[in-house]
Structures are given as structure tokens and as C-alpha cells.
C-alpha positions, -999 to +999 in steps of 0.1 A: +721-127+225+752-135+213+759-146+172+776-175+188+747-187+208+725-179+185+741-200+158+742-231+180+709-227+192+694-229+156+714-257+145+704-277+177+667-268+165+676-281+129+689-315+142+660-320+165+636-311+134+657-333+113+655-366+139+615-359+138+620-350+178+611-318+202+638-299+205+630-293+242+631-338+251+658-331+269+648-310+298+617-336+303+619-360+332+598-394+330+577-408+353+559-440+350+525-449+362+516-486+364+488-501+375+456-516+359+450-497+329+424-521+311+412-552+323+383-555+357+401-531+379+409-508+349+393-480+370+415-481+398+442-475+367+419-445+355+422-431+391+461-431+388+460-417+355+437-385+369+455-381+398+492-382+386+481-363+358+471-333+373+499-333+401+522-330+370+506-303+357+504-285+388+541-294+396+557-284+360+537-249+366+558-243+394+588-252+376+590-291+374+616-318+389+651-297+396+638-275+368+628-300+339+591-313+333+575-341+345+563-365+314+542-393+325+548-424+309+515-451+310+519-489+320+492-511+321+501-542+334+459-555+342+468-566+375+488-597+362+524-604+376+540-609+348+527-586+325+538-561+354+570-575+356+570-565+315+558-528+322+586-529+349+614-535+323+595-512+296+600-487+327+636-490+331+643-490+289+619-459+288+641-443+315+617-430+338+632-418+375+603-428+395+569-447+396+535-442+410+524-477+410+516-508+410+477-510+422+477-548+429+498-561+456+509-592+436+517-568+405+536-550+429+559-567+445+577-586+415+577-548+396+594-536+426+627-558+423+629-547+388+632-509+398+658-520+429+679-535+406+675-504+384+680-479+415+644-465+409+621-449+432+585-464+427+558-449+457+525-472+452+491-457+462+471-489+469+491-521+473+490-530+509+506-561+515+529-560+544+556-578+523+559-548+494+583-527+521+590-558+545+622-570+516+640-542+525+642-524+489+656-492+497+638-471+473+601-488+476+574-471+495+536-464+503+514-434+500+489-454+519+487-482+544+491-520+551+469-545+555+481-557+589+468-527+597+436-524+579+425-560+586+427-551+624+406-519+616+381-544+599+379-567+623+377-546+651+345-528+637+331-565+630+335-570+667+325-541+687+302-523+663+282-549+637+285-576+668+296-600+642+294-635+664+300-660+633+321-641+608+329-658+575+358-647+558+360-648+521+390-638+498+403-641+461+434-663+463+454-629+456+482-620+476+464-588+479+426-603+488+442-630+510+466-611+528+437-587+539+417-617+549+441-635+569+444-599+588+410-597+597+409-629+608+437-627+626+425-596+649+387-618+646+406-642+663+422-620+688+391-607+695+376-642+705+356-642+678+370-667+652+357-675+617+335-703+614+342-699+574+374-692+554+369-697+521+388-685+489+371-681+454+391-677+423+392-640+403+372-638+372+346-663+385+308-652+384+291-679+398+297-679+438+266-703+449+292-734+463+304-703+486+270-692+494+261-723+504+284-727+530+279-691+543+242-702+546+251-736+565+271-724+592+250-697+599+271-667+594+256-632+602+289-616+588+306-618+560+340-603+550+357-602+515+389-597+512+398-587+473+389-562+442+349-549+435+349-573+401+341-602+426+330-586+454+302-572+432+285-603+420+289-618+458+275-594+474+246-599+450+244-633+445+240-632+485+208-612+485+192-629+453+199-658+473+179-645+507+213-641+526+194-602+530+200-600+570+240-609+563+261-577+567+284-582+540+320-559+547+350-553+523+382-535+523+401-507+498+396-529+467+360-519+465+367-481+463+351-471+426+318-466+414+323-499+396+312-518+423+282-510+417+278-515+383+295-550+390+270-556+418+241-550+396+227-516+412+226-497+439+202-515+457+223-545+462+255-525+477+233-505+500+242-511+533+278-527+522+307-515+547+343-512+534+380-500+552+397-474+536+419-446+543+401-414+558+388-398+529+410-373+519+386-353+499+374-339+532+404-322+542+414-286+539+445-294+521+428-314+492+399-286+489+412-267+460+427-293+441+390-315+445+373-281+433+395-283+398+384-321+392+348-314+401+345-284+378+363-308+350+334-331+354+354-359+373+352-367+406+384-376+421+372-411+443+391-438+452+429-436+446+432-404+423+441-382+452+464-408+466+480-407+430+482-370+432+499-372+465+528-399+453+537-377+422+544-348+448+559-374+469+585-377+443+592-342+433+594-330+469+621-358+473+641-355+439+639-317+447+650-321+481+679-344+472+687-327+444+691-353+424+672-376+401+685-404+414+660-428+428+677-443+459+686-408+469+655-395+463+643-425+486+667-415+517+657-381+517+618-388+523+628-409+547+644-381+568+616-354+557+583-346+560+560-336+526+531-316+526+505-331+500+472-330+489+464-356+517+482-336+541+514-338+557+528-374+550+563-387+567+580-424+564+599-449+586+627-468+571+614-491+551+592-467+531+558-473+547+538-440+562+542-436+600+504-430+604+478-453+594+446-438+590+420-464+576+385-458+583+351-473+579+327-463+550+294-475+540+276-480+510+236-464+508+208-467+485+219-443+460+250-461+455+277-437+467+295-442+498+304-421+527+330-424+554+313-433+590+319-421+624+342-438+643+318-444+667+292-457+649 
């Protein structure tokens, strides 16, 4: 080692101690995870948190982002619009180069024209709404699916499987909840069997008996929910206390935490409840090792955390591949190549969502846990 490099080595060292900083800031590269970090859905932000978490880890100890080290940076924006629009902005001051987030569709979309306009990649792991990649943002995408394609996957299975023959369909008043809803209506429809109910109830409401009522009067056998387990929860139970028992009672991805039960009121009252999700990717050869690591950790990785996992090495694989950090080109080169993840291989059309779709139904037993079904079934 040179005198010379030495010299300015250790008084780069004394600057950094001097500014109360790590001399090593420097060769760190941010990224942000948003989502739901307190509030009812605050698990779904916990999910993130795991997930991204230990994909960073893993990624910096095979060298990082075009050789610097992933720093996640936390944004809790409680599934509320605007206070996602504020993380968004926070986002862009703390200078991350990519997001794994939002969770909530209408969270999403306004937080997205924020990174555009900052030439920021964000990959979300749960928002479906058709219209987060259908504005043609360049550097927006999915690691999972849409609900135009989810709904049909719901309403199909209503149809041909629980012979649903008067459906009502229920939803939040969420972009997110009604969206889904409309879906599965829609392909209800299609199918020639359409809703004799549709309904909306408002988020953070506990008392659903007006809704009940109606369910009861036209004489529904099925009934869907579009929206988030903090509603779906009391529903669902508020149905059976109510003698609605025979009533199959089916959800969708907003549902996928153990809180639902808890928000339900015990197991008992979600056993038998059906949901759409994406084909659990804890049962693939390509998740097994990473699953093993969060099991022996005492955390099981549900719900989004692997989806999470698989967006943070979504965004290495494409900064690496572009080598670049910058978002938009990031962006353009998943677009054109395929990335093995902890989901399996993934691949994108042009306006950022996944070629293949893979939603699935699950049901809930009396233990509380749910378990992907047969197709068949």
C-alpha cells in the first residue's frame, strides 16, 4: 500500500468520524419498502419487511447491487393515499433506486407517479388493480398478478366447483376490494350466473348486520368479498353468529395472514372460508432453502414475504443486468429478460405485469391455517 493512499484513506476515515457518519455510506445503495407498516393490514407490511430483508442479506453476500450494498429504507404509508403519496416523496429525498411496494392498490397507484416522475423503479408484490401498469409508467411493475385475472379465477370456481346459483358480491369501496369484486362479477356474469347482491361496506366498520340482512333476503348461498382480512374477518363472523352457517363465504389475496383469524374471532369461524391467491410458492423447489432459513428463525414466511423476497431480486437482477442504477433502465432490461427467483423463474410484458398468472384456490380449516386446493376440487 502506497504512503499516498494510505494518507488519503485515513483522512477520508477522519472526515467521515468527524461528520458523525460511516465511512463506508457511500458504497450503500437504498432501497425503499412501502407498504402498510402499522395500521389493520400492518402485517401484510411485516411480510414485506421479512421478505426484502432477507433477499438483501442474501444479495449483499454475494456482492450487492453493481458491487455496493443494498440498505433498505422503511415506509409506512397504512394503506392511505396520501400518506403514501408522503412516503413516496420521503422515497425520492432519501434517494433510494428502487421500491418494493405499495401493498394497497389505491396506495399504489398515486406512489407510482411520484417515482415516474423521479425515473424510479418501484416492483409491488400485492397490488392488483389492472390500472397500476395499464398508465403506461415505464418503470412500474408486478411481482404478482391482476385482478382481472384473479376475479375470473374466483368466479369461475364459484361456478363450476361451489355451484354458486345466487352469488352476492360484497367489497370495501377500495379501489383494490372493488376492483376484485367487479372482476368476479364480471366472469359471474359471463358465466350466466349474475349477482343477485352487490353491496359495498365502508373499511374500518365492525358492524355489518344492514349487509347481512340483505344477503339473508335474497337468499344467497354464496358470498364473495372483495377487500383486506380487517373486514373480511368480522363478516365472515358476523355471518355465522347470525345463522348464515350453510353460506360459503370466498375471498381473494387480501385475506392472506394469520390475522384473519384473529380478526374473525377464531378458527372456528374461518374454517371452511375459500380465498384466490397466487400458487403458493412455499411449495416449490426453488423457495425450499430460503423457507428452511425463515422456519428455523421462528417465522414462517406466509402471505407476501416470499413475493417480497422475489421483487428485491427482481431489482438486483435488473440494475445488475443494466448495469446501471438507473430505474427506467433497470425497468427495460427486465422487460427483455428472464429472472430466476425464489418463486421461480418470472418474465414481464411491456407494461411491467408477469406474463403468467398463476392464482389458485386455498381454503381455510378448523385449525385456522390455510392450504392451497386442487384445481379440481
Amino acid at each position: 500500500m502506497s504512503q499516498t493512499f494510505y494518507r488519503k484513506g485515513f483522512l477520508a476515515l477522519a472526515v467521515a468520524t468527524a461528520l458523525g457518519v460511516s465511512s463506508f455510506v457511500q458504497a450503500d445503495v437504498k432501497i425503499g419498502v412501502a407498504g402498510p407498516m402499522t395500521g389493520p393490514s400492518a402485517s401484510f407490511g411485516l411480510q414485506y419487511m421479512k421478505g426484502a430483508q432477507a433477499a438483501a442479506d442474501a444479495i449483499n453476500a454475494k456482492g450487492g447491487i453493481n458491487g455496493e450494498k443494498i440498505v433498505l429504507v422503511q415506509g409506512d404509508d397504512a394503506c392511505e393515499p396520501k400518506q403514501a403519496v408522503a412516503v413516496a416523496n420521503k422515497m425520492v429525498q432519501d434517494k433510494v433506486i428502487g421500491v418494493v411496494g405499495h401493498f394497497c392498490s389505491s396506495s399504489t397507484i398515486p406512489a407510482s407517479e411520484v417515482y415516474s416522475d423521479a425515473g424510479i423503479i418501484a416492483i409491488t408484490p400485492g397490488s392488483t388493480n389492472p390500472a397500476v401498469t395499464e398508465r403506461g409508467l415505464p418503470a412500474m411493475m408486478r411481482m404478482c398478478g391482476r385482478d382481472d385475472q384473479q376475479g375470473i379465477v374466483a368466479g369461475n370456481y364459484i361456478v363450476d366447483v361451489l355451484k354458486g346459483k345466487k352469488v352476492a358480491v360484497i367489497n370495501d369501496k377500495d379501489t383494490y376490494g372493488k376492483g376484485l369484486a367487479d372482476a368476479t362479477a364480471k366472469q359471474l356474469t359471463a358465466r350466466g350466473v349474475k349477482p343477485v347482491l352487490e353491496e359495498g361496506l365502508t373499511r374500518g366498520e365492525k358492524d355489518f348486520s344492514a349487509v347481512i340482512t340483505k344477503v339473508r333476503s335474497v337468499g344467497a348461498d354464496v358470498l364473495y368479498f372483495g377487500g383486506l382480512h380487517p373486514e373480511a374477518g368480522p363478516l365472515v363472523h358476523q355471518l355465522r353468529e347470525q345463522g348464515l352457517k350453510d353460506v360459503k363465504f370466498m375471498s381473494d389475496d387480501g385475506i392472506v395472514t394469520d390475522e384473519m383469524v384473529t380478526t374473525a374471532g377464531g378458527a372456528p369461524y374461518v374454517d371452511g372460508v375459500y380465498m384466490t391467491f397466487g400458487a403458493d410458492p412455499r411449495l416449490i423447489p426453488d423457495s425450499k432453502a430460503v423457507v428452511e432459513t425463515f422456519r428455523k428463525s421462528g417465522y414462517e414466511p406466509e402471505g407476501y414475504t416470499l413475493y417480497a423476497y422475489a421483487s428485491v431480486q427482481a431489482l438486483a437482477a435488473g440494475f445488475n443486468g443494466a448495469k446501471t442504477n438507473k430505474g427506467e433502465d433497470a425497468a427495460k432490461w427486465l422487460k427483455a429478460h428472464p429472472v430466476e427467483t425464489v418463486m421461480g423463474k418470472k418474465e414481464w410484458d411491456g407494461k411491467g405485469d408477469l406474463k403468467i398468472s398463476d392464482y389458485v384456490v386455498y381454503q381455510w380449516d378448523a385449525a385456522g391455517k390455510y392450504h392451497q386446493l386442487d384445481k379440481q376440487k
